[in-house]
C-alpha positions in Angstrom: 6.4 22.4 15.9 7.8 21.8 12.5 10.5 19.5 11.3 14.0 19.8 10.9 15.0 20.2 7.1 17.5 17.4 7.1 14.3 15.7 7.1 13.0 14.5 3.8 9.9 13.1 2.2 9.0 9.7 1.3 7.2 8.8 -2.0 5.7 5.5 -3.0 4.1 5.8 -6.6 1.1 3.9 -6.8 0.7 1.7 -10.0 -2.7 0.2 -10.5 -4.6 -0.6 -13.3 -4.9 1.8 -15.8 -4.8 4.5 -13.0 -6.8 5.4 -10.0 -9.6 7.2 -11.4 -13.0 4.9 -12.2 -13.2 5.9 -15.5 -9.7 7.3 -16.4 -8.7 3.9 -18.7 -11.5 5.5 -20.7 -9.2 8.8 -21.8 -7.6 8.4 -24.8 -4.1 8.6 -23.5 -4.3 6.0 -21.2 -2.7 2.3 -21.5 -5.3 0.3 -21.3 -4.2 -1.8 -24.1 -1.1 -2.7 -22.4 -2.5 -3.4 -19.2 -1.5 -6.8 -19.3 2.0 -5.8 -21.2 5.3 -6.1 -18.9 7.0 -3.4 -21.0 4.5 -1.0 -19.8 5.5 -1.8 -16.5 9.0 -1.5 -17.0 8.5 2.2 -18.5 6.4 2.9 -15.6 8.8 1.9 -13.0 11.8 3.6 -14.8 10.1 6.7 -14.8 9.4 6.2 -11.0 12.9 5.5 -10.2 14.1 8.7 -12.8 12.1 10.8 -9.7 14.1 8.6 -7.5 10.8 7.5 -5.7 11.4 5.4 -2.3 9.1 2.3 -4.1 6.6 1.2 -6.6 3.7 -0.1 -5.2 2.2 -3.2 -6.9 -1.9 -3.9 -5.1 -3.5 -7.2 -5.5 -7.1 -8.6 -5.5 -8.6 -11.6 -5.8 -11.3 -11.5 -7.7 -13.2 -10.1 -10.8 -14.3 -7.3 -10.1 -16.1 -6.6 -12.8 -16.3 -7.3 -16.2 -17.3 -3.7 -17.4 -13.9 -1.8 -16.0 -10.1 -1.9 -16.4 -10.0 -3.3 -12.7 -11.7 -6.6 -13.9 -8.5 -8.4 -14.4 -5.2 -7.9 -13.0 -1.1 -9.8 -13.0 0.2 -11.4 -10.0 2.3 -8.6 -8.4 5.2 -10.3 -7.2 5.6 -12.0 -10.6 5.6 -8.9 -12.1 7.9 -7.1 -9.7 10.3 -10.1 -10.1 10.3 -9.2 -13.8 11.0 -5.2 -12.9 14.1 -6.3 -10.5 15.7 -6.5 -13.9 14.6 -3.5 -14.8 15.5 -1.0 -12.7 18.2 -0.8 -10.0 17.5 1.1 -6.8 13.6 2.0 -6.6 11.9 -0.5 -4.3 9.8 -3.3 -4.9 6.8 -3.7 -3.0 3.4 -5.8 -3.0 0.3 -6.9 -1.8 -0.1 -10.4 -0.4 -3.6 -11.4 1.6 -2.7 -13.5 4.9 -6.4 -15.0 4.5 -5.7 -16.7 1.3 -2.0 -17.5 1.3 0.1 -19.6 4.0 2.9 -18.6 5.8 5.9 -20.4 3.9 4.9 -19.4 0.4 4.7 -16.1 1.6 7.9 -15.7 3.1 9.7 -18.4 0.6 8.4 -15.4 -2.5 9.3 -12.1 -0.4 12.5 -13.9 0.3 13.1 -15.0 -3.5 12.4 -11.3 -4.5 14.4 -9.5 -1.9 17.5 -11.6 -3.4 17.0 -11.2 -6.7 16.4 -7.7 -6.5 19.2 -7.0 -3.8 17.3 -6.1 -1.1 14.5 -4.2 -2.6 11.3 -6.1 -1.3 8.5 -5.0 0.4 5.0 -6.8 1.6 1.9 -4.3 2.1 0.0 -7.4 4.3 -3.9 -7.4 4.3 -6.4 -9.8 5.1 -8.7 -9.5 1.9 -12.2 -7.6 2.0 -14.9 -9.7 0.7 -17.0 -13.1 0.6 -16.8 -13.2 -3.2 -12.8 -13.9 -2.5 -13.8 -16.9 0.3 -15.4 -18.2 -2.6 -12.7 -18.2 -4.7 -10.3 -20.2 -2.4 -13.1 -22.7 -1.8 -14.7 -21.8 1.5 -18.5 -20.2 2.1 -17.5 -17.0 3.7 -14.9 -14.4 4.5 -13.5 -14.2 8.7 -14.9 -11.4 10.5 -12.9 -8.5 10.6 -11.1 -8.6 14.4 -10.4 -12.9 13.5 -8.6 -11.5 10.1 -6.2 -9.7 12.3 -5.7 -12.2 14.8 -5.0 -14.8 12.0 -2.9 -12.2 10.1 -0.7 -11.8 13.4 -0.3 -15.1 13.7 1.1 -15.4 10.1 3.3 -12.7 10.5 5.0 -14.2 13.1 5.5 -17.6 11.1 7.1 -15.6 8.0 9.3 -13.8 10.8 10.5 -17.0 12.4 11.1 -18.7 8.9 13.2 -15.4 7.9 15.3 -15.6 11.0 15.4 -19.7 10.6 18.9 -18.7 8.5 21.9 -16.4 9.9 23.0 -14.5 8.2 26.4 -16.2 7.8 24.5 -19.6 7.7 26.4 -19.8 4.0 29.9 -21.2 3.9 30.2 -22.3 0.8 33.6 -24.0 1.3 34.6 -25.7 -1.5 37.8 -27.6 -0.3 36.1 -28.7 3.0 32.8 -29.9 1.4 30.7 -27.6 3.4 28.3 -25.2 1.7 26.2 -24.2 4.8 26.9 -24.3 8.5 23.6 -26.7 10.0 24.1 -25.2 13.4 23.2 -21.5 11.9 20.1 -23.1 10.5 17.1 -23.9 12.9 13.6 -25.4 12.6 10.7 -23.1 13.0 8.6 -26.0 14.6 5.6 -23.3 15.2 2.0 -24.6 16.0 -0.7 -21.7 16.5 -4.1 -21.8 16.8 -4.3 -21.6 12.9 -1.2 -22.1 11.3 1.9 -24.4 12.2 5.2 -25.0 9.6 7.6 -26.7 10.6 10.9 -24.6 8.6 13.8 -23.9 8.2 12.5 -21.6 4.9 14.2 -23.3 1.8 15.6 -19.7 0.9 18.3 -17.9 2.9 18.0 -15.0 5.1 16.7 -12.1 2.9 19.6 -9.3 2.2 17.0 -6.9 4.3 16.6 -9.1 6.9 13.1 -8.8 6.2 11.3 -7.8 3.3 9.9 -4.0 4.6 6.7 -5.1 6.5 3.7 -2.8 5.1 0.2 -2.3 6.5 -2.8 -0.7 5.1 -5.7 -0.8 7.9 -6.8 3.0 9.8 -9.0 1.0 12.2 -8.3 0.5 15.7 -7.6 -2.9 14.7 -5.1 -2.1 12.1 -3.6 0.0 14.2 -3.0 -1.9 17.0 -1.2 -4.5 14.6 1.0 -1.4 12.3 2.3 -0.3 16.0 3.4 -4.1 16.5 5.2 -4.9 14.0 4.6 -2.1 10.8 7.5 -0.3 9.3 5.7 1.5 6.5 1.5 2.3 7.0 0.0 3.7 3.8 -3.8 5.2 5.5 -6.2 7.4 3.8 -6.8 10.8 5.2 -8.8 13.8 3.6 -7.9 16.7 5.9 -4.2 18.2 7.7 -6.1 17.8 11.3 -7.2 14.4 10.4 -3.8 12.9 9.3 -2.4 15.2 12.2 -4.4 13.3 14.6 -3.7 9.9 13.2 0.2 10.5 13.0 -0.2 11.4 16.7 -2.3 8.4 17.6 -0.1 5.6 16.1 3.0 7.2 17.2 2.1 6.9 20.5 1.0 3.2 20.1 4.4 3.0 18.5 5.9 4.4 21.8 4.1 1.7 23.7 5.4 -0.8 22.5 8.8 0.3 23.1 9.3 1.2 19.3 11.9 3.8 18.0 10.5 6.9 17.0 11.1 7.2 13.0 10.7 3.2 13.1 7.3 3.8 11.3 7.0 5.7 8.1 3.1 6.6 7.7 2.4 7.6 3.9 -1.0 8.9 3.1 -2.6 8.5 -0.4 -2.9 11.4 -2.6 -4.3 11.6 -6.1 -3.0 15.0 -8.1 -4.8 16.3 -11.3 -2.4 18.5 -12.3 -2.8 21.7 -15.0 -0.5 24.2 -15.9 -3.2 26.3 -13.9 -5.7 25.9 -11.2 -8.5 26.1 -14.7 -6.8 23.8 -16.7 -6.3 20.8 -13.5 -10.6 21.7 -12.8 -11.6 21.2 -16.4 -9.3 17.8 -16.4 -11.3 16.8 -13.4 -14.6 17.8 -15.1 -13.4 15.8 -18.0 -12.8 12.6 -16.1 -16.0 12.5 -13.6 -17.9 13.1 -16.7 -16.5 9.8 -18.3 -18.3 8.4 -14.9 -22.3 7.1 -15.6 -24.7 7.7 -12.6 -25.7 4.6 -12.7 -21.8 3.3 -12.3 -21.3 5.7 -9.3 -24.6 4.1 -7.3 -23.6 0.8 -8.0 -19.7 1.6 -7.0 -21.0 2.9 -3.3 -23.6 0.5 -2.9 -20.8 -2.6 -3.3 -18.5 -0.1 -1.2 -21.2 0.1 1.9 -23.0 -3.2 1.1 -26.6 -1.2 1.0 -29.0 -1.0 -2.4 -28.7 2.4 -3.3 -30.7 1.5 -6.8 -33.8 2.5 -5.8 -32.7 6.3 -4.7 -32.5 9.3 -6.9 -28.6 9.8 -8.1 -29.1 13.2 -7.2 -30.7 12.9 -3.9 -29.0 12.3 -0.2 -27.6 9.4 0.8 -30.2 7.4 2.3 -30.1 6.5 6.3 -28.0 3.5 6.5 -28.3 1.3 9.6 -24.7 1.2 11.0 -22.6 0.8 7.8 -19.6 0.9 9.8 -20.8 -2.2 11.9 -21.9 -3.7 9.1 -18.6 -3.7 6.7 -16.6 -7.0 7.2 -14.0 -4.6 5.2 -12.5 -1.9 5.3 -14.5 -0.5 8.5 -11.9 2.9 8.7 -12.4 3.8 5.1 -15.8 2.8 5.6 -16.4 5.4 8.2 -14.2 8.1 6.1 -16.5 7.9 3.2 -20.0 8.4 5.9 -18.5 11.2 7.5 -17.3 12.9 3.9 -20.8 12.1 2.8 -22.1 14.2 6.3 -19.2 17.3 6.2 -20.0 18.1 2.5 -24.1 17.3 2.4 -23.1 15.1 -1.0 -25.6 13.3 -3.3 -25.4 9.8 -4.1 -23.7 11.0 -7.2 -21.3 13.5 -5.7 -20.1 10.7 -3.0 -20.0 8.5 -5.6 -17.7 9.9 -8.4 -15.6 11.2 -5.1 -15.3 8.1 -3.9 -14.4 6.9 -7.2 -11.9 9.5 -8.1 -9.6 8.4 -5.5 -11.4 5.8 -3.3 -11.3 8.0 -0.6 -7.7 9.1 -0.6 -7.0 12.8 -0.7 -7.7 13.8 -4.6 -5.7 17.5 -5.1 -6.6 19.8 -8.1 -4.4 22.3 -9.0 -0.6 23.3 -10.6 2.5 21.7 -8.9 3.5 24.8 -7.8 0.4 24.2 -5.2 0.6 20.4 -4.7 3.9 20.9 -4.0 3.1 23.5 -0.7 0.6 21.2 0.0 2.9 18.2 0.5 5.3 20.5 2.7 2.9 21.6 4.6 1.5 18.4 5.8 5.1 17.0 5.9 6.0 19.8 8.1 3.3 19.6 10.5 3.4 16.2 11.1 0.4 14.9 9.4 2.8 12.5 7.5 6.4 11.3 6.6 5.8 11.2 3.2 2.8 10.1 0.1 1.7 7.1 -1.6 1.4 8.9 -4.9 -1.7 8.0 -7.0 -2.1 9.1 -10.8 -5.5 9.2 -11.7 -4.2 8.4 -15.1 -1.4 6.2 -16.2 1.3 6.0 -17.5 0.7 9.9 -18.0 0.3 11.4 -15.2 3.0 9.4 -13.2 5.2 11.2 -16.0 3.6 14.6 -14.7 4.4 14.4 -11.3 8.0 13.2 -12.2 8.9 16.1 -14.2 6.9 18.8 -12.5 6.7 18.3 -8.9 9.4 16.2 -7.9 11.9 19.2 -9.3 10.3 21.7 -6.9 10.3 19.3 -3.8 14.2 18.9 -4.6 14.4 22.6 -4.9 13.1 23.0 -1.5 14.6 20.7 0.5 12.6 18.1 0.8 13.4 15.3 -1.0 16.3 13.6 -2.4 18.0 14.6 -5.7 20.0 10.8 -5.4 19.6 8.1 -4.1 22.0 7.1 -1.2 21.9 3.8 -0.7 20.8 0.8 -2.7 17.9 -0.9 -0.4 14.3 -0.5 0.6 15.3 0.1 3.8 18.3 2.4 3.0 15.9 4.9 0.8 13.2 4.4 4.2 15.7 5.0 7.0 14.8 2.0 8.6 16.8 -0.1 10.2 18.2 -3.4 9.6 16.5 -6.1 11.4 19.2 -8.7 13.4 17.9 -12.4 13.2 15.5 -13.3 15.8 15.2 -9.4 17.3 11.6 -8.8 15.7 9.1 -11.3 17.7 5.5 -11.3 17.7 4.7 -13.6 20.1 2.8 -10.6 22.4 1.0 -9.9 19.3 -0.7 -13.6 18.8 1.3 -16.9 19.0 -0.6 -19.0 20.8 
């Protein structure tokens, strides 16, 4: 079954670091030095909106990584994007935010503050954090076990919800002659008490011009599944194969269907990494060039932090050792976890090979090749339901954002399948998603206790 071709692709463009790629701030043409520069931000997201992408895409950690990479450092995203509302117009706006480490009102008091300032651009990608080096940070000995993250992180959704829906949406008067600049009996108090958070609301902010901010979610494992089919709008997975994404745009549709959800309520958008060349040579020898800016050393250390097991003492160019449950064992990200192993399995890969894969895209699907090819690529798994659209990736930036903008977006326009305007002015508008009413999108079957 293929789509019909009034359907059209979504595209998120990815902006992290330096770029995606390990080792890519190391090229000569990337902007490292203005890393920490706003105006590089702004060029970045005009050129994203110029290719009339869906949204930017702003991650967030919290912690050093490391000292010896671009990745060591990195700005508060929704500051930033609060700074790019005023530069750009339509594109959406969207971020990480960590329910572990943030509570409910500051959460939805700042996706509420940026969905007005940028009229109704916002988005929240909502994680629960990966590591104990984070707990740390925030003051506490260790970071929840995985399944306890998503309980909590349900819980918190459903406080930002309520504390977005504590304000119709006519709540504002704003009557000058009759003294009255907001109707009290539109505005309620949240008065919510869960088994870990409580606030007591209304949010100091009114209703956001979306409703909601779009609601985001990153987690392939059953867990973070479960919890996208409750309440996600917009899942960004990993997936390295057509039959693979196939089967995981199969499985949370269903879930979707479960819960009584609206087919098309759910956008999922895999990650894909392009190195691009003029031809198929060209995109292989930029890919030589960048693994080979990658040390062996800094590959084993990368995958032994990424399955938490000492791969030091192993030859770089031997197997992977046998590693007692690694799945089990990650109090991370268990379904990127297992996609790495079973790469590592399929292919027969050295610690080296893994590695530099890993770290070319962090298991995302890397592509090699001319747009001509990335862009059948993209229809194809569009057209066979493996996806509704990508969460594009440059290894390299701002460079290779450029690329994709000028080279493959034409030919996706050409084709069909995707837009050559935008048509309306929202997040939600460019997603064909819905407007949420107040107090329609509950979560109390998904964790209020």
């Amino acid at each position: 079954m293929s789509r019909q071709r009034q359907d059209q692709l979504h595209l998120g463009a990815f902006l992290y670091f330096t770029g995606h790629h390990h080792a890519g701030w190391r090229r000569a043409d990337s902007g490292v030095e203005k890393m920490f520069d706003v105006e590089n931000y702004k060029r970045m997201a005009r050129t994203a909106e110029r290719g009339k992408f869906d949204m930017i895409f702003l991650a967030d950690l919290l912690h050093l990584i490391y000292p010896g990479r671009a990745a060591a450092g990195m700005l508060d995203p929704i500051s930033l994007l609060s700074a790019l509302s005023a530069a750009t117009e339509k594109i959406g706006l969207t971020a990480t935010l960590s329910t572990t480490y943030n509570t409910p009102y500051d959460a939805a008091r700042r996706f509420a503050t940026l969905d007005h300032i940028s009229g109704g651009r916002a988005g929240w990608n909502i994680v629960t954090s990966q590591t104990d080096t984070e707990a740390r940070n925030f003051g506490r000995d260790k970071h929840p076990e995985h399944s306890l993250r998503y309980e909590m992180a349900r819980e918190f959704v459903d406080v930002a919800t309520r504390l977005w829906d504590s304000w119709d949406d006519d709540a504002l008067v704003m009557d000058r002659e009759a003294g009255v600049f907001a109707d009290e009996s539109k505005l309620r108090a949240v008065d919510y008490r869960g088994r870990w958070y409580s606030s007591a609301g209304p949010l100091n902010v009114p209703r956001p011009p979306q409703g909601y901010p779009v609601l985001i979610q990153a987690g392939s494992s059953g867990p973070g599944q479960d919890f996208a089919a409750s309440f996600g709008e917009v899942v960004f997975t990993a997936q390295q194969s057509l039959e693979a994404a196939q089967s995981f745009y199969r499985a949370l549709n269903a879930k979707l269907a479960e819960r009584g959800r609206a087919p098309g309520s759910l956008k999922i958008m895999p990650g894909l990494s392009p190195i691009l060349g003029s031809t198929e040579e060209e995109a292989r020898r930029r890919e030589r060039e960048l693994l080979e800016l990658v040390r062996p050393e800094e590959a084993s250390a990368m995958l032994s932090g990424f399955l938490n097991y000492d791969l030091s003492g192993y030859p770089a160019d031997g197997p992977l050792p046998d590693i007692p449950d690694p799945v089990e064992a990650s109090n991370g990200m268990k379904s990127r976890v297992q996609l790495v192993m079973n790469m590592a399995r399929k292919d027969n890969l050295s610690i080296l090979e893994l590695g530099r894969r890993l770290i070319g895209a962090r298991g995302h699907l890397q592509f090699v090749g001319t747009p001509e090819r990335l862009a059948d690529l993209m229809e194809s798994w569009f057209d066979s339901y493996g996806c509704d659209g990508f969460n594009i990736m440059p290894p390299v930036l701002p460079g290779d954002l450029d690329e994709f903008v000028d080279q493959v977006v034409p030919i996706l326009q050409r084709r069909g399948l995707f837009r050559e305007d935008y048509a309306g002015s929202t997040l939600r508008d460019h997603l064909g998603l819905a407007r949420p009413r107040s107090g329609e999108f509950r979560l109390a079957e998904a964790g209020r206790s």
